[in-house]
NURONU-403687 format. One line per 10 residues: number of its first residue (from 0); for each residue x, y, z of N, C-alpha, C, CB. Coordinates in steps of 0.05 Angstrom, whole numbers. Atoms other than C-alpha are relative to their C-alpha. Glycine has a CB too. Layout:
! residues N
NUM) X Y Z X Y Z X Y Z X Y Z; ...;
END
This chain:
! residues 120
0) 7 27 6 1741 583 -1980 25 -16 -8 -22 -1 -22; -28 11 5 1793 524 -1984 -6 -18 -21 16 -16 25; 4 21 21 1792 477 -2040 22 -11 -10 -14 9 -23; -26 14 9 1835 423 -2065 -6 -12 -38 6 -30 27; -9 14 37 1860 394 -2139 1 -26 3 35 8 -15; -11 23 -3 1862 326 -2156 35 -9 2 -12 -11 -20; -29 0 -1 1939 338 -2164 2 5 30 16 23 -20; -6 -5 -28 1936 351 -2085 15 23 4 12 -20 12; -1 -28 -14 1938 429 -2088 -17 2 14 0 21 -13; 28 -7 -19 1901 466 -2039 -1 29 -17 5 2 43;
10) 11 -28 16 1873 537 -2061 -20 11 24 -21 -6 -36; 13 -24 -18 1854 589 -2012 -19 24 -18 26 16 16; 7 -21 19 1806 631 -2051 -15 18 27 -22 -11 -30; 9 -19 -8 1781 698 -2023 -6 20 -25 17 7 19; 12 -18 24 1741 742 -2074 11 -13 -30 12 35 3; -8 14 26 1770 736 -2137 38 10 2 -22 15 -33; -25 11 2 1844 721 -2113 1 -25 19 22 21 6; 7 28 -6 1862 650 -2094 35 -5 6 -20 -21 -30; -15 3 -2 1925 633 -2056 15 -29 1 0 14 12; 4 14 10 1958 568 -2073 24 -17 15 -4 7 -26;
20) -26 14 -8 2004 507 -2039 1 -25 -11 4 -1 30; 9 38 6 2013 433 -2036 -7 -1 27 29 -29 -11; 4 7 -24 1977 393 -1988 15 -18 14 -20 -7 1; -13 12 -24 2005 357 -1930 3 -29 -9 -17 2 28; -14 33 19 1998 288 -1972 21 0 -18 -21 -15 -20; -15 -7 25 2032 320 -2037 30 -4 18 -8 36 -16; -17 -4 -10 2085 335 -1989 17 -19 12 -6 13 10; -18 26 -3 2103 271 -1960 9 -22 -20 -13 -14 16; -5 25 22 2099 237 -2029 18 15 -12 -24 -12 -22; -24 -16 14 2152 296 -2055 24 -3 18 -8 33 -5;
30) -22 -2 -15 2200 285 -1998 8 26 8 20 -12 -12; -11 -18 -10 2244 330 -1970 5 18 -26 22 -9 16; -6 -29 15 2245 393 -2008 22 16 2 -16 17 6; -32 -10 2 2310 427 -2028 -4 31 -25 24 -33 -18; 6 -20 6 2288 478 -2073 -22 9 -24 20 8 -2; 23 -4 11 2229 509 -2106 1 28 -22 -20 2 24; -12 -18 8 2224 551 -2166 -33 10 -12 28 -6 -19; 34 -8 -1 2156 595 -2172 10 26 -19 -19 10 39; 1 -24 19 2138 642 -2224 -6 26 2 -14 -3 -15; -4 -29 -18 2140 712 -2231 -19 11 7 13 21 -12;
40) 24 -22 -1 2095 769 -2206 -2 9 -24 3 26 18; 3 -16 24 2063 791 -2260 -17 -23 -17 30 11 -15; 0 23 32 2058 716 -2306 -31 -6 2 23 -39 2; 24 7 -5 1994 708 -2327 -3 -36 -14 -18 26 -13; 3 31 3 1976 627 -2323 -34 -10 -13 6 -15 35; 23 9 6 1924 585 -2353 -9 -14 22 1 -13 -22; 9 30 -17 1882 529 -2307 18 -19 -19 -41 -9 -2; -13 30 4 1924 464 -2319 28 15 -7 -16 -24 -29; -22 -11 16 1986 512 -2344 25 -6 23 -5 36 -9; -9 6 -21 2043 491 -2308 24 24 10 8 -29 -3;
50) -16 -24 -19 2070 542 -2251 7 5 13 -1 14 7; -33 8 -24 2124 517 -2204 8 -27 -4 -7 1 41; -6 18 -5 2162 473 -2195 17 -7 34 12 -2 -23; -16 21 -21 2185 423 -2134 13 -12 -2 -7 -13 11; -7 26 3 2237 395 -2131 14 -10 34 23 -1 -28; 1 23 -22 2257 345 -2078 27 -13 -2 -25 -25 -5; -19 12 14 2319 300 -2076 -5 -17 -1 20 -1 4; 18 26 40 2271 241 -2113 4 14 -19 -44 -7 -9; -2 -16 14 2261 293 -2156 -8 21 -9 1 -6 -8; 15 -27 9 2216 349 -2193 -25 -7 -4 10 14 -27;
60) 35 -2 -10 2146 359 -2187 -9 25 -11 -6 1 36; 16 -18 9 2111 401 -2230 -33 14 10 0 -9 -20; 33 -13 -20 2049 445 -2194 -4 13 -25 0 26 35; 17 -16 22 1997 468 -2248 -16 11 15 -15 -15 -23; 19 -30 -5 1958 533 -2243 -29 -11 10 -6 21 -35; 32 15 -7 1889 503 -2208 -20 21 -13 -9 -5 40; 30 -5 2 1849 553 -2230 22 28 -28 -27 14 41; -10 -12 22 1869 615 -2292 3 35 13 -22 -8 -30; -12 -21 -17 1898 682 -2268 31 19 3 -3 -14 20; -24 -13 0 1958 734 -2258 11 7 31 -5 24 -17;
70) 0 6 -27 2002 712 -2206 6 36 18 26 -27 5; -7 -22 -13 2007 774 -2152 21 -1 23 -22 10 9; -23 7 -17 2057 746 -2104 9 -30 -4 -8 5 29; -12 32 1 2106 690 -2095 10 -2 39 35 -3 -30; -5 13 -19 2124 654 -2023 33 18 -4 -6 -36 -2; -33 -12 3 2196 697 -2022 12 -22 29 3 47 7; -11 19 -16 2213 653 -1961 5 -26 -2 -10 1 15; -7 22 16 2218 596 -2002 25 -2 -14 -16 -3 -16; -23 -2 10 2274 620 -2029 30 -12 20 0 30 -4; -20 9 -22 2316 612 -1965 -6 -22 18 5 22 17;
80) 7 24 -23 2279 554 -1926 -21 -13 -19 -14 12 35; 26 21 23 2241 506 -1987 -8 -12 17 8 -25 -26; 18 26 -15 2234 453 -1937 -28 13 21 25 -22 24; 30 -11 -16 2170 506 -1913 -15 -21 -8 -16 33 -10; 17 8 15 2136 475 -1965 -1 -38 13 10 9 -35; -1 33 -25 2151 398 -1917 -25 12 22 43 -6 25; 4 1 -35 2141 433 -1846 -31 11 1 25 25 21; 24 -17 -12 2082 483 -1861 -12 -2 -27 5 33 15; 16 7 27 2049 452 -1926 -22 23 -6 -16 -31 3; 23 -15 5 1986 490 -1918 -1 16 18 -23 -13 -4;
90) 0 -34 -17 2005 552 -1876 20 13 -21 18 3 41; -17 -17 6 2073 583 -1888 17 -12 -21 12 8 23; -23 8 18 2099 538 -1940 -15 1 -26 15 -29 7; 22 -11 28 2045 564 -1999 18 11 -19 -25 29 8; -25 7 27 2075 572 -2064 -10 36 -9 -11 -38 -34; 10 -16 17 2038 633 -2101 -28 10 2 3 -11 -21; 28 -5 4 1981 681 -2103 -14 1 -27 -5 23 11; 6 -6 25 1936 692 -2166 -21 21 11 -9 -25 -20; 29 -4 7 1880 744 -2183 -9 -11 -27 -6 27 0; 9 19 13 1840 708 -2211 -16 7 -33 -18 -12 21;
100) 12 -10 17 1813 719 -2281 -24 -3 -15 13 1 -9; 24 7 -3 1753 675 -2282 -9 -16 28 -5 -14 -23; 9 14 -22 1728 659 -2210 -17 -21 -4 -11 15 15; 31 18 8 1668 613 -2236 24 -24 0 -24 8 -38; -1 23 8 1727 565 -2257 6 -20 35 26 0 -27; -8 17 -39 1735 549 -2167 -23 -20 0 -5 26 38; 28 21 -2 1669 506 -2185 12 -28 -4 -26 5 -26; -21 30 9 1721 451 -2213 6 -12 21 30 4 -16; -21 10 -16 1765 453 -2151 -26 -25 20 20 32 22; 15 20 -16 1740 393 -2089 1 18 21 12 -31 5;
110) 5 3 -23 1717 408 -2030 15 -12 23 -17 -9 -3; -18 26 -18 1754 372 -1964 -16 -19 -1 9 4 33; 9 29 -7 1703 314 -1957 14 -7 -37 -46 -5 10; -5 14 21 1713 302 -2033 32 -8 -14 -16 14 -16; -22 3 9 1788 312 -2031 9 -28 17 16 27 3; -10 27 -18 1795 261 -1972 -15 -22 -11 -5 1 34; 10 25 9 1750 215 -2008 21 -8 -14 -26 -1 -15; -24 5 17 1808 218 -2059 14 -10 7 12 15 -8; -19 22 -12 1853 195 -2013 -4 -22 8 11 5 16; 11 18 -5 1823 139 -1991 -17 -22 -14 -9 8 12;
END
C-alpha cells in the first residue's frame, strides 16, 4: 500500500515495514540535490521525529519519520548519486526502510486522491 504525508513523503508499507521517499513534487520544490544524510540502521524514530535530511543547493530539508519504527535499511546509493532522490523520487531515489512499531499509526498517512487534493 502507498501512502503519502502532508510534508509530501510517500510510504510504501508492506506488513509491518514501510519504505520511505520524497515525492516527485517535494522534489522539484527541493531542487537539485547534492547530498543526503539518512540515519542509521538500527535508530529507532518516533512519527513526526525528524530522520534525514535533504539538502539541495537552496538548501536543507528536513524529512520526519511518517509513521514510528526502527529503521532497517538506508538507500546506500544515495551516498554516491543524491540527485536519485531528483531523477527517481519514488523508485530508486527512497530514502529509508522502517519496521514498523505500531502499524495502526498508517491510518494517519493520505491516500493518492487525498494527497493530490493537497496539491491542488
Amino acid at each position: 500500500m502507498k501512502a503519502y504525508t502532508p510534508e509530501h513523503d510517500w510510504v510504501e508499507i508492506d506488513g509491518d515495514t514501510a519504505r520511505v521517499g520524497v515525492t516527485g513534487h517535494a522534489q522539484e520544490q527541493i531542487g537539485d540535490v547534492v547530498f543526503v544524510e539518512l540515519p542509521a540502521v538500527g535508530k529507532s524514530l518516533t512519527k513526526g521525529e525528524v530522520a534525514a535530511v535533504v539538502e539541495s543547493v537552496k538548501a536543507a530539508f528536513e524529512i520526519f519519520a511518517p509513521l514510528s519504527g526502527t529503521v532497517t535499511e538506508i538507500n546506500e546509493s544515495l551516498s554516491g548519486d543524491p540527485a536519485l532522490v531528483n531523477s527517481a523520487a519514488e523508485t530508486g531515489g527512497w530514502l529509508f526502510a522502517l519496521r514498523l512499531s505500531d502499524p495502526g499509526q498508517a491510518a494517519s498517512l493520505l491516500d493518492e486522491a487525498a494527497y493530490q487534493a493537497l496539491l491542488h
